[in-house]
N, CA, C and O of each residue as an XYZ file, in Angstrom:
564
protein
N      44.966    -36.373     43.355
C      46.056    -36.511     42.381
C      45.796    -37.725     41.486
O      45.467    -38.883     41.743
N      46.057    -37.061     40.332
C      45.779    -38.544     39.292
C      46.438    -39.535     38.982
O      47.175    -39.198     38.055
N      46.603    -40.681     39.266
C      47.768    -41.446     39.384
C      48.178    -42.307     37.676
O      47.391    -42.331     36.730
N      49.177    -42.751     37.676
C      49.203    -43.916     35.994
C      47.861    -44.921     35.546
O      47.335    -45.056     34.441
N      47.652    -45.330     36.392
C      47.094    -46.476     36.837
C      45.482    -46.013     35.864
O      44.978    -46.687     34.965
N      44.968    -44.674     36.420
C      43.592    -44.095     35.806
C      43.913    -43.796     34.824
O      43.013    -44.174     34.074
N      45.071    -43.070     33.953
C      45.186    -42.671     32.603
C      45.229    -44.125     31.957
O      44.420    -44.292     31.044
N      46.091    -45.269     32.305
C      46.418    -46.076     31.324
C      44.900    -46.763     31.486
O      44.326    -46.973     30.417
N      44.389    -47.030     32.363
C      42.025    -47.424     32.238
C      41.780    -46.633     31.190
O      41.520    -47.119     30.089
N      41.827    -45.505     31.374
C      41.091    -44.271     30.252
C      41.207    -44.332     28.885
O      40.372    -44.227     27.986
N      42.647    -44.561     28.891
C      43.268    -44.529     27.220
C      43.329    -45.987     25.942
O      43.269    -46.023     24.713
N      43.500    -47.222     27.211
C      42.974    -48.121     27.230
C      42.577    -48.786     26.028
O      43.161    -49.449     25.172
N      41.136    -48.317     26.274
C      39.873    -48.530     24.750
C      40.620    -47.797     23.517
O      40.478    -48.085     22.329
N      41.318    -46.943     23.973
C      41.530    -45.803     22.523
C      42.750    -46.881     22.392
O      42.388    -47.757     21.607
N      43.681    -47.054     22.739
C      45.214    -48.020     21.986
C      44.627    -49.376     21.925
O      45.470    -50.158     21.486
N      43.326    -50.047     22.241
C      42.814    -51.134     21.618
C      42.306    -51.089     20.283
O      42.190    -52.116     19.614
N      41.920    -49.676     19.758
C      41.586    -49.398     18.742
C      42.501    -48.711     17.819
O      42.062    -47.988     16.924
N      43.908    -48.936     18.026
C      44.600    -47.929     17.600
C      44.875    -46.569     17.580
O      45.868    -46.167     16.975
N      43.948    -45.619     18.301
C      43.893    -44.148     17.781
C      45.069    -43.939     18.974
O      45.482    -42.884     18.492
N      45.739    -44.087     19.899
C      46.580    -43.929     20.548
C      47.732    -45.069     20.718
O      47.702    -46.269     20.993
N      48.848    -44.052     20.402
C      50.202    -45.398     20.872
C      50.337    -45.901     22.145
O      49.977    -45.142     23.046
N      50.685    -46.788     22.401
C      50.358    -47.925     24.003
C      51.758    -47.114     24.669
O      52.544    -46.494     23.953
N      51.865    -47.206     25.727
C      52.478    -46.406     26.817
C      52.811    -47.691     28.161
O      51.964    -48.480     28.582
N      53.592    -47.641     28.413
C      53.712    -48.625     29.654
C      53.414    -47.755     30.816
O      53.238    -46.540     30.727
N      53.360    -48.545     32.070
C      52.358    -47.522     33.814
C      54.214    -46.760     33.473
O      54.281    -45.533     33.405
N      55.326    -47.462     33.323
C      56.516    -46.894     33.816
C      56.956    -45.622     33.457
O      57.760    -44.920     34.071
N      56.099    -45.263     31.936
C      56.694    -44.497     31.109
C      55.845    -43.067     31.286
O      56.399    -41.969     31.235
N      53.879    -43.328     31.582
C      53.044    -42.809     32.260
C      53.678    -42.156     33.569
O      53.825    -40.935     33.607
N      54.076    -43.009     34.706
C      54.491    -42.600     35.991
C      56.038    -41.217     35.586
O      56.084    -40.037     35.936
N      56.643    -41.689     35.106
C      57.891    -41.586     34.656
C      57.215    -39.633     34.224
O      57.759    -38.595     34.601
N      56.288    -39.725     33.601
C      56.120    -38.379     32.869
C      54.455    -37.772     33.333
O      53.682    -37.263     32.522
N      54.191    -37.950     34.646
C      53.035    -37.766     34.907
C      52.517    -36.086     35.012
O      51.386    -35.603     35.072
N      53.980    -35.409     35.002
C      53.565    -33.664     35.304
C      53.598    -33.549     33.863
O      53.701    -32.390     33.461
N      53.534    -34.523     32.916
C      53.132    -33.708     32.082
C      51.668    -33.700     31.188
O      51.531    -33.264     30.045
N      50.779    -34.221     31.927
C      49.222    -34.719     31.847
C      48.999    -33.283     32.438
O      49.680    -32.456     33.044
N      47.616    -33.398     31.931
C      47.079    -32.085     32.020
C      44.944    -32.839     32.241
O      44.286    -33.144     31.246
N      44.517    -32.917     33.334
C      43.482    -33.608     33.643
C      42.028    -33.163     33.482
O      41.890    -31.941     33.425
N      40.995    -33.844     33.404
C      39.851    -33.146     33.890
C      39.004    -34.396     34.946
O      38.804    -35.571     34.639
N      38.775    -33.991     35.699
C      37.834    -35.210     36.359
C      36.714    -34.575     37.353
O      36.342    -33.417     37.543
N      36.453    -35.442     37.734
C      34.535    -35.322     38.226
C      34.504    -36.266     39.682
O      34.340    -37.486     39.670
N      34.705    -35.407     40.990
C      34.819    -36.834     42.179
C      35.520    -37.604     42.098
O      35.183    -38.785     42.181
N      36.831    -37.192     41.893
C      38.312    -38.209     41.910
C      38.231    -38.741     40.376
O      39.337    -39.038     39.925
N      37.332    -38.889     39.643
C      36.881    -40.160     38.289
C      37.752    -39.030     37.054
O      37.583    -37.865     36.693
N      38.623    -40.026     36.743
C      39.085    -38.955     35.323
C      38.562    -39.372     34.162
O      38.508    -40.526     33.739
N      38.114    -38.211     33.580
C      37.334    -37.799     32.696
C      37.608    -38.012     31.194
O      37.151    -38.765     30.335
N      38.828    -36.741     31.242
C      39.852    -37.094     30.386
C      41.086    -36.777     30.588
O      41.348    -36.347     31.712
N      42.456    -36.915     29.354
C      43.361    -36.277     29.980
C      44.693    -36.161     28.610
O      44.532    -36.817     27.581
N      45.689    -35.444     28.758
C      46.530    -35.855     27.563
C      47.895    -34.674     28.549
O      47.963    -33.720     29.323
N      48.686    -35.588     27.824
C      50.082    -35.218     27.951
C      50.776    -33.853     26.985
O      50.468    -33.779     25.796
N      51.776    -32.748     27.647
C      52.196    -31.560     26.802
C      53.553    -32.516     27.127
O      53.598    -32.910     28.293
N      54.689    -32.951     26.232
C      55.864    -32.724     26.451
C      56.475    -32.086     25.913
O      56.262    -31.834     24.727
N      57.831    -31.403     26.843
C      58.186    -30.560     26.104
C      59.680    -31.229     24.795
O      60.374    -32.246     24.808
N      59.623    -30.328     24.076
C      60.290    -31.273     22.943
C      61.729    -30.656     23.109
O      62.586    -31.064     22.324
N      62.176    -29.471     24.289
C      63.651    -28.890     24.170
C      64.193    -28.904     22.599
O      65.240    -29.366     22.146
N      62.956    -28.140     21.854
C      63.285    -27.522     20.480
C      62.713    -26.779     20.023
O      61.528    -26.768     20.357
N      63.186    -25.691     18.973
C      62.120    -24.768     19.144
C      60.989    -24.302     20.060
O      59.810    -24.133     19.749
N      61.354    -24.194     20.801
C      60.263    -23.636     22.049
C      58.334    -24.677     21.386
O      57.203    -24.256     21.142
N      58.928    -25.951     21.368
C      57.806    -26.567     20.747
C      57.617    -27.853     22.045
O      58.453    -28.513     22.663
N      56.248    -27.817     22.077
C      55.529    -28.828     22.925
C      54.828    -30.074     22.131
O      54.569    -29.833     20.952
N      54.560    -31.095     22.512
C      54.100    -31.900     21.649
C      52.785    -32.933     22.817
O      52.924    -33.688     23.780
N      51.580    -32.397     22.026
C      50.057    -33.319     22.405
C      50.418    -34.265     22.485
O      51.132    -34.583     21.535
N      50.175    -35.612     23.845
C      50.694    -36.812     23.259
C      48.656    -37.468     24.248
O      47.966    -36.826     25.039
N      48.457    -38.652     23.752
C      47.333    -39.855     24.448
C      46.347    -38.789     24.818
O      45.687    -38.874     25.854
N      46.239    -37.783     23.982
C      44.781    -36.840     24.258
C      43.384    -37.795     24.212
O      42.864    -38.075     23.132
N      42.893    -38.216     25.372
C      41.609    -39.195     25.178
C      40.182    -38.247     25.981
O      40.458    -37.347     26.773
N      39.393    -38.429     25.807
C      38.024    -38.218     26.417
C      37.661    -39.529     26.956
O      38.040    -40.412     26.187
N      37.076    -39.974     27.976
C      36.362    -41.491     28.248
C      35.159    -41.724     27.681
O      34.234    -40.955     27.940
N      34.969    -42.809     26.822
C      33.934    -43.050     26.358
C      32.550    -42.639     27.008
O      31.545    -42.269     26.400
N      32.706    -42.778     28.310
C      31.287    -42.453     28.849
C      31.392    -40.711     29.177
O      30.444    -40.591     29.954
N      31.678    -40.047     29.108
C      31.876    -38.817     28.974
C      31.844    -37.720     27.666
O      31.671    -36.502     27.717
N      32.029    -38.420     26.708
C      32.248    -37.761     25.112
C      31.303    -37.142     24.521
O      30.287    -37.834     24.459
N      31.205    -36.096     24.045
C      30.067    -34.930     23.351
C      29.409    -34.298     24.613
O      28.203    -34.137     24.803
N      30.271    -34.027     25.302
C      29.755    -33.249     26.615
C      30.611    -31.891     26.617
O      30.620    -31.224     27.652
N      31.330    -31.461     25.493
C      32.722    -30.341     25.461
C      33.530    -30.540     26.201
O      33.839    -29.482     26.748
N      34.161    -31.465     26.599
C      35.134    -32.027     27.759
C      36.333    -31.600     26.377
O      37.274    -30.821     26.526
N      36.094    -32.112     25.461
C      37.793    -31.651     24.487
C      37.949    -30.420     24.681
O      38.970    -30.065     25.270
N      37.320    -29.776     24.395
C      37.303    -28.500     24.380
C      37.812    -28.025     25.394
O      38.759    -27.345     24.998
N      37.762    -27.988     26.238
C      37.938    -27.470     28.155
C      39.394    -28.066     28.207
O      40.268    -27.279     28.571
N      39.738    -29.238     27.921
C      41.317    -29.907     27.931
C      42.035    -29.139     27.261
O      42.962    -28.491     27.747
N      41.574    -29.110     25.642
C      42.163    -28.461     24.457
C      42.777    -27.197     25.553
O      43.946    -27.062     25.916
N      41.263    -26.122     26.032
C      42.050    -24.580     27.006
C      42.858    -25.513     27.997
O      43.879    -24.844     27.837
N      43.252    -26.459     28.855
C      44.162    -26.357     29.830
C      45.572    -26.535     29.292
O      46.546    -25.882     29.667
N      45.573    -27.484     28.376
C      46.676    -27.566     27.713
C      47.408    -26.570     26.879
O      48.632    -26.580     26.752
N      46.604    -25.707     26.315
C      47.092    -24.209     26.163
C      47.868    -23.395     27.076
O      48.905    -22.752     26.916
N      46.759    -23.668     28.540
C      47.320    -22.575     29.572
C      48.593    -23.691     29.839
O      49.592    -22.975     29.902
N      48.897    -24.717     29.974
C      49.943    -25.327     30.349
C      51.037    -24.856     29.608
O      52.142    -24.731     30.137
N      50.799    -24.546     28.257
C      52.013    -24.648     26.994
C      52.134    -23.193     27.271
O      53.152    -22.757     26.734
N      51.323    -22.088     28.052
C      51.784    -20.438     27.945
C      52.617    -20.654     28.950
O      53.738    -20.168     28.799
N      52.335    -21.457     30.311
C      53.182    -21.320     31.540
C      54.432    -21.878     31.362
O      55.374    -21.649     32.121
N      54.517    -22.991     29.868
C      55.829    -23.580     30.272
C      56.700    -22.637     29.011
O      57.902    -22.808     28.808
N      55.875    -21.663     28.256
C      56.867    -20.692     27.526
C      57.278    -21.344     25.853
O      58.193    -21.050     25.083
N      56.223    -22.267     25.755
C      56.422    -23.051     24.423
C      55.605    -22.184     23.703
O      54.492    -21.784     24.045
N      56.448    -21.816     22.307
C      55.550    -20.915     20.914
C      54.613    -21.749     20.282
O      53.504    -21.227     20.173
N      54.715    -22.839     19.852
C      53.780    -23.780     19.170
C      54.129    -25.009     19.971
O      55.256    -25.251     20.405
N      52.581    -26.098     20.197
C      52.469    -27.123     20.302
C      51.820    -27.782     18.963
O      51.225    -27.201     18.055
N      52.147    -29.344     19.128
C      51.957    -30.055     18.161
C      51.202    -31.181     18.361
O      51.221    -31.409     19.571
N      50.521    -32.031     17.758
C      50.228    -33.399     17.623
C      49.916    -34.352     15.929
O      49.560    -34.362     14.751
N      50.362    -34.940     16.979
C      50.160    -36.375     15.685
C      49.009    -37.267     15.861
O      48.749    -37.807     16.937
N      48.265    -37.424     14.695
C      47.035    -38.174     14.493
C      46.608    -38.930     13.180
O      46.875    -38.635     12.015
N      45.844    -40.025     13.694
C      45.305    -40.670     12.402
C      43.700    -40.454     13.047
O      42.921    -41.277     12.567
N      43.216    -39.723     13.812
C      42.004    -39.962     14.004
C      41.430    -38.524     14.699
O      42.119    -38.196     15.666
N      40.474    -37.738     14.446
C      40.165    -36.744     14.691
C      40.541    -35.460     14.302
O      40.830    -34.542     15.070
N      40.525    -35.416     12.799
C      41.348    -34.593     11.861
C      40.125    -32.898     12.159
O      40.273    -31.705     12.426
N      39.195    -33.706     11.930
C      37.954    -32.468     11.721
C      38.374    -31.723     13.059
O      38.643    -30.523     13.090
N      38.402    -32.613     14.225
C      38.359    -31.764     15.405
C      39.790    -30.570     15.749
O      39.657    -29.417     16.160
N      41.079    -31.267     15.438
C      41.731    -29.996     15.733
C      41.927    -29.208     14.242
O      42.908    -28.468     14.312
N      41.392    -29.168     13.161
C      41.035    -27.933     12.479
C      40.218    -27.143     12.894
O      40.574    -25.965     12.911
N      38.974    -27.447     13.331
C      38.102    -27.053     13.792
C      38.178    -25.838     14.970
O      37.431    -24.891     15.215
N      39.509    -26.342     15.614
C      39.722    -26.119     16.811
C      41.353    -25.175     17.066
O      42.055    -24.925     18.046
N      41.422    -24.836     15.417
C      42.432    -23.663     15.374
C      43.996    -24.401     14.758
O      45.000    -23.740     14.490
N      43.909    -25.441     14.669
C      45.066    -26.229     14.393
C      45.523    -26.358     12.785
O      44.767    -26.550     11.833
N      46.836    -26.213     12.761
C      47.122    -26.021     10.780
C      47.790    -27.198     10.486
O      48.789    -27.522     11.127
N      47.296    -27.948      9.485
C      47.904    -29.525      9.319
C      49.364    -28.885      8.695
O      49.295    -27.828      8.067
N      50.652    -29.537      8.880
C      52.154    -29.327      8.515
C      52.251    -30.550      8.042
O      51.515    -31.533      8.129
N      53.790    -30.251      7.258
C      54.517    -31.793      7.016
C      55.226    -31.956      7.945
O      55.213    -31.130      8.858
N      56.352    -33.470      8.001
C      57.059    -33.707      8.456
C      58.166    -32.776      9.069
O      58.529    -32.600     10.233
N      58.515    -32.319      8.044
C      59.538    -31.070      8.413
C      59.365    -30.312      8.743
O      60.302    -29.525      8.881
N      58.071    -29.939      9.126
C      57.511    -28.800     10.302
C      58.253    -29.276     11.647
O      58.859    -28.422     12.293
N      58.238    -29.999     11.888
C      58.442    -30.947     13.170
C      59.980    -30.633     13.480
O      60.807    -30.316     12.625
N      60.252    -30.793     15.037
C      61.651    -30.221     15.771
C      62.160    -31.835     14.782
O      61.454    -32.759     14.378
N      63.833    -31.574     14.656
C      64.954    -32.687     14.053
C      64.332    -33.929     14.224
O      63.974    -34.718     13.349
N      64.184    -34.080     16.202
C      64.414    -35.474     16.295
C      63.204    -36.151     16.246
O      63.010    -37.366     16.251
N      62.239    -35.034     16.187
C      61.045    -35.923     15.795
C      60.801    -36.310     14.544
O      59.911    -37.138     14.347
N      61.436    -35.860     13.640
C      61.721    -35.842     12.300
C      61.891    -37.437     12.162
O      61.147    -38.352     11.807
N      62.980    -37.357     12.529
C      63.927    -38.915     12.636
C      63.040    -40.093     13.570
O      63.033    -41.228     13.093
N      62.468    -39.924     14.572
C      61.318    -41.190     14.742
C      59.784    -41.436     14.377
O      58.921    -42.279     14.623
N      59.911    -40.215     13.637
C      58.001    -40.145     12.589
C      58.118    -41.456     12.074
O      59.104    -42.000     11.577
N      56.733    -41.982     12.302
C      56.746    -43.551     12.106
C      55.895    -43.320     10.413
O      54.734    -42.917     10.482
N      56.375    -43.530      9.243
C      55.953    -43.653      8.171
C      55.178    -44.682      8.048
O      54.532    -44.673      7.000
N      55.077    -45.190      8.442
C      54.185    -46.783      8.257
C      52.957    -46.260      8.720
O      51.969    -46.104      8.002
N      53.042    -45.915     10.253
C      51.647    -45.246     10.541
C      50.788    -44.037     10.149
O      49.599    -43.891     10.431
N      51.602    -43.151      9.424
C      50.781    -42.343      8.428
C      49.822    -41.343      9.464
O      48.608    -41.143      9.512
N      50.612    -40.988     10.006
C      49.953    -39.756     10.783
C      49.657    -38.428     10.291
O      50.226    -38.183      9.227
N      48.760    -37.276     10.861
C      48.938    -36.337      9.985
C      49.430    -34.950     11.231
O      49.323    -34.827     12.451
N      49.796    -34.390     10.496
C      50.538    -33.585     11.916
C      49.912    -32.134     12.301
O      50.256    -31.317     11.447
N      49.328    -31.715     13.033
C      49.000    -30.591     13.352
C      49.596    -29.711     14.115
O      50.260    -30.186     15.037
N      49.560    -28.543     14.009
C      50.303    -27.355     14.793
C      49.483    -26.267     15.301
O      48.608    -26.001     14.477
N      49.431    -25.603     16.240
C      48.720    -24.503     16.553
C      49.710    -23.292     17.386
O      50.334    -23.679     18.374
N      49.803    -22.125     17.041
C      50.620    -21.217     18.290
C      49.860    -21.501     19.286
O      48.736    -21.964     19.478
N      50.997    -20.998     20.051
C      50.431    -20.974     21.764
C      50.652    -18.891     21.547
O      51.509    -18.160     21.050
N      49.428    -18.708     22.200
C      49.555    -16.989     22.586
C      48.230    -16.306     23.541
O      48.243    -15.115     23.852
């Protein structure tokens, strides 16, 4: 079982660099069924969060990371399918994410950039404008 402790190591490097928002262990622990993992001999690999947004039957990508020592091995790819099968089992029509970094990859990877107002109300209302994210959508089917 993967505990807070290995996601917040993993993700780490990525919210030192900005490409991910910082997360406390409390908030990690707090929402851990909703990580979706890959690892190798206990060692996680990578990993990212589906929450569900109780709107529009919409899920939302959150701290999708690969570990640096792991990356260009198709590990996104393989996450990208679990997190799918996660979003069919939990009955969500579209999932979403927000990004300033890896635009090529979820086009690439079936995803349609939206505006703001694509987005359920209340995410509407805490979209951080300053940070200038760009928003992607994909069905789940």
């Amino acid at each position: 079982m993967i505990k807070a402790e290995q996601i917040l190591t993993m993700v780490k490097p990525f919210v030192e660099e900005g490409k991910i928002l910082p997360r406390t262990k409390a908030q990690i622990n707090k929402n851990l069924g909703d990580f979706v993992c890959l690892t190798d001999n206990n060692q996680l690999l990578a990993c990212a969060g589906l929450k569900d947004c109780k709107e529009g039957g919409m899920g939302e990508i959150y701290s999708l990371a690969v570990s640096k020592k792991s990356q260009k091995m198709g590990l996104s790819l393989k996450l990208l399918n679990k997190i799918m099968q996660k979003a069919k089992v939990e009955k969500f029509s579209k999932v979403f994410a927000l990004t300033k970094h890896g635009i090529g990859w979820f086009i690439k990877n079936g995803f349609t950039q939206m505006k703001i107002t694509d987005l359920p109300k209340k995410h509407q209302a805490l979209f951080n404008q300053d940070r200038n994210s760009s928003i992607f959508f994909k069905d789940v089917n």
